[in-house]
GULUM-372820 format. One record per residue: residue number from 1; residue in one letter; x, y, z of N, C-alpha, C in turn. Coordinates in steps of 0.02 Angstrom, whole numbers, plus 32768, in hexadecimal, padded with zeros to 4 digits. Layout:
N
node base NUM romi a nx X ny Y nz Z cax X cay Y caz Z cx X cy Y cz Z
...
This chain:
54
node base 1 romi x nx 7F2C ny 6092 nz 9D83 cax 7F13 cay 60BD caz 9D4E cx 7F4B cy 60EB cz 9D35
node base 2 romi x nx 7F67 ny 6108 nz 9D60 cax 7FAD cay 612E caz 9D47 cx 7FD5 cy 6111 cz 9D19
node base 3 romi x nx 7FE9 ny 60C6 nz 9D2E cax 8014 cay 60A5 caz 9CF9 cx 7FF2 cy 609F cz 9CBF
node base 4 romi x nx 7FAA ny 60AF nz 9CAF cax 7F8B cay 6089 caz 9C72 cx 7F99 cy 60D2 cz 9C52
node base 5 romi x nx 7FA8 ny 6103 nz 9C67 cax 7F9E cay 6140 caz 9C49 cx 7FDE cy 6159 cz 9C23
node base 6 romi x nx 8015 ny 6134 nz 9C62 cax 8064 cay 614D caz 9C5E cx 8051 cy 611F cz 9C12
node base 7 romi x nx 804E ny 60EA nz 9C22 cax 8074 cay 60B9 caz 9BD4 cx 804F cy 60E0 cz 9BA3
node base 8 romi x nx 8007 ny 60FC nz 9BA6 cax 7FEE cay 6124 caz 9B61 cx 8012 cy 615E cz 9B4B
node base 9 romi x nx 8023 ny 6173 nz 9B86 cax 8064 cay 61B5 caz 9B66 cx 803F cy 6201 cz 9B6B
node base 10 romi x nx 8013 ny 61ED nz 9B8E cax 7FD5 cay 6223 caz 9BA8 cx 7FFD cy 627D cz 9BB9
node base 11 romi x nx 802D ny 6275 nz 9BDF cax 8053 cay 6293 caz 9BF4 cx 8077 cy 62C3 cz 9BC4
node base 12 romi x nx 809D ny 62A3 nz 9BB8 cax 80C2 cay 62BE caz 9B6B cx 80A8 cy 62CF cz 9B34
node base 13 romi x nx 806D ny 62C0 nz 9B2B cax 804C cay 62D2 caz 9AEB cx 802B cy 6303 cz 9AF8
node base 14 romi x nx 8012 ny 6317 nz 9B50 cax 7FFF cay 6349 caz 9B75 cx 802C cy 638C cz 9B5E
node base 15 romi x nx 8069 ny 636A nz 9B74 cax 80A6 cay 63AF caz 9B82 cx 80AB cy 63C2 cz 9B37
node base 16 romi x nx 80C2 ny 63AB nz 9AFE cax 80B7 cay 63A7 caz 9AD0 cx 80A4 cy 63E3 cz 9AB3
node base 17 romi x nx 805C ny 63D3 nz 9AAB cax 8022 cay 63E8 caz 9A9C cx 8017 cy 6436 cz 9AAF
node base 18 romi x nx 8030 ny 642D nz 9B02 cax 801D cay 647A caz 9B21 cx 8040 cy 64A8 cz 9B0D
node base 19 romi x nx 808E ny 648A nz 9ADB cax 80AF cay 64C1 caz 9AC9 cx 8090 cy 64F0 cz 9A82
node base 20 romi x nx 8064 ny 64E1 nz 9A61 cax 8043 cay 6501 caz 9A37 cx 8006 cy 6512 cz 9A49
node base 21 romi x nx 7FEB ny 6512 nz 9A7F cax 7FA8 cay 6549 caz 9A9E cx 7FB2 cy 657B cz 9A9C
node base 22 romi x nx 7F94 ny 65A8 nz 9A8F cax 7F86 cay 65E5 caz 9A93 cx 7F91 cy 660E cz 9AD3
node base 23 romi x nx 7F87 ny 664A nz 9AEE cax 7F85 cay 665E caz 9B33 cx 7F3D cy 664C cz 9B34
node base 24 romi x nx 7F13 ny 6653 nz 9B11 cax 7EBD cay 664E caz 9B1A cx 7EAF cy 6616 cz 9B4C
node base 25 romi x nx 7EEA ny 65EF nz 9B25 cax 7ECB cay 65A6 caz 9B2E cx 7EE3 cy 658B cz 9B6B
node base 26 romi x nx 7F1B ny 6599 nz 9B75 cax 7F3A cay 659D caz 9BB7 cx 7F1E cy 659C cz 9BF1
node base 27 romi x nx 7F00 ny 65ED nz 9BDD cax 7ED8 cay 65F9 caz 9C26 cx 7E89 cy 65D3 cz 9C28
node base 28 romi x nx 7E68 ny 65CD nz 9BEE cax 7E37 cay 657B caz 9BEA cx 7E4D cy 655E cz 9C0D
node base 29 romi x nx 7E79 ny 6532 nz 9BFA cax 7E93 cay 6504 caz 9C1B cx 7E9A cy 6501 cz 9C69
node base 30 romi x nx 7EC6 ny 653D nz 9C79 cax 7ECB cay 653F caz 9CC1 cx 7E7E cy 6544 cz 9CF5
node base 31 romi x nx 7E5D ny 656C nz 9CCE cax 7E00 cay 6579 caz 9CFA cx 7DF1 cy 6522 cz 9CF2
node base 32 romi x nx 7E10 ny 64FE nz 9CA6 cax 7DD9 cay 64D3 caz 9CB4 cx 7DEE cy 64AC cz 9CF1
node base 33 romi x nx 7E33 ny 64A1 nz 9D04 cax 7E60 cay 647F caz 9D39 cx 7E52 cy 6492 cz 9D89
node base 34 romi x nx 7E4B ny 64DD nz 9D69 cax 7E37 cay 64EB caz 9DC9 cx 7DEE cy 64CB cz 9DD1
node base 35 romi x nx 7DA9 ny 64E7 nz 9DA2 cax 7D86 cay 64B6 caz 9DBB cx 7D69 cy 648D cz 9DBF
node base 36 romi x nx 7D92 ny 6452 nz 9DA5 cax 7D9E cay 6413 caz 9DA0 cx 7DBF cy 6400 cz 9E01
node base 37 romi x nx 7DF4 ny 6428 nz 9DFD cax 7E02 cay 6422 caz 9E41 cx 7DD3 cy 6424 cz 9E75
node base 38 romi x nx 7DCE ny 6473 nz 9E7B cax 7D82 cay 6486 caz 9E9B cx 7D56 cy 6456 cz 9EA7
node base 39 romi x nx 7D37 ny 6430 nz 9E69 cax 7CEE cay 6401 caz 9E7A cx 7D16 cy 63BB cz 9E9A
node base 40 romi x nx 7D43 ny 63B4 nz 9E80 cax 7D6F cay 637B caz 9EA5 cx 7D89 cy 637D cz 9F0A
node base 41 romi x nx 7D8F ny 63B1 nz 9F18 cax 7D97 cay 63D4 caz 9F54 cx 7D56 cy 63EB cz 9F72
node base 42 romi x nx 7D1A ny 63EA nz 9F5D cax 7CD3 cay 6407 caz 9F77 cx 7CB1 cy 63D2 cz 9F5C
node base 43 romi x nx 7CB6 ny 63B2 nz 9F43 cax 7C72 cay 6385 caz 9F3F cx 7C9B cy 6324 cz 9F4C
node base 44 romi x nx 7CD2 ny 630B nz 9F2B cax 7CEB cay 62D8 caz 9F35 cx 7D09 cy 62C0 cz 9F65
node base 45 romi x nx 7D3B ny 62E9 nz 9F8D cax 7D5D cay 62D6 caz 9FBA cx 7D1B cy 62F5 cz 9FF7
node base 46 romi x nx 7D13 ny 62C2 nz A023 cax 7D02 cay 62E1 caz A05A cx 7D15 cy 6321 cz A088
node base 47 romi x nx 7CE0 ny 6351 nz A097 cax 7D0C cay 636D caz A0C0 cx 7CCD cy 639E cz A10E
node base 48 romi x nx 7CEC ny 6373 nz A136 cax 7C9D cay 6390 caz A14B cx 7C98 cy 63D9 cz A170
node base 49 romi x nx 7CD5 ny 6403 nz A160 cax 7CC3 cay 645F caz A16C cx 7C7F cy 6474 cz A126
node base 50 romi x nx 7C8A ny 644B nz A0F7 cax 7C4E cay 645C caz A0B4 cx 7C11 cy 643F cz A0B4
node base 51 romi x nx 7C01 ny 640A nz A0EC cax 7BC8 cay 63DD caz A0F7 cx 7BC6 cy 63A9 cz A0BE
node base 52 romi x nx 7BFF ny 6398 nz A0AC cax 7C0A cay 636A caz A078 cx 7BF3 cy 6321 cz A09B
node base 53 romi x nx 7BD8 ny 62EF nz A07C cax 7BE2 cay 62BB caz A08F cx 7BEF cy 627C cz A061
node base 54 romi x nx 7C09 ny 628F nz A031 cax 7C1E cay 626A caz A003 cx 7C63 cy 6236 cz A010
């Protein structure tokens, strides 16, 4: 999946892009990343100190 992303240029059009955000948007961005992380770390990956059993 990575390679399908690298050849779209996903990346770069990312970096790009982020250089005309705003600070607003920035920090959007970053909340939306942490919890994106967060539900990725508590609900996807197993972990059984959270009683996860996924």
């Amino acid at each position: 999946m990575n390679k399908y992303f690298y050849t779209l240029g996903l990346r770069r059009a990312a970096e790009k892009s982020y250089e005309v955000y705003s600070e607003e948007s920035i920090e959007a961005l970053k909340w939306f990343a942490s919890d994106v992380n967060a539900y990725i770390e508590d609900i996807i990956i197993p972990n059984p100190s959270n009683g996860s059993n996924n």
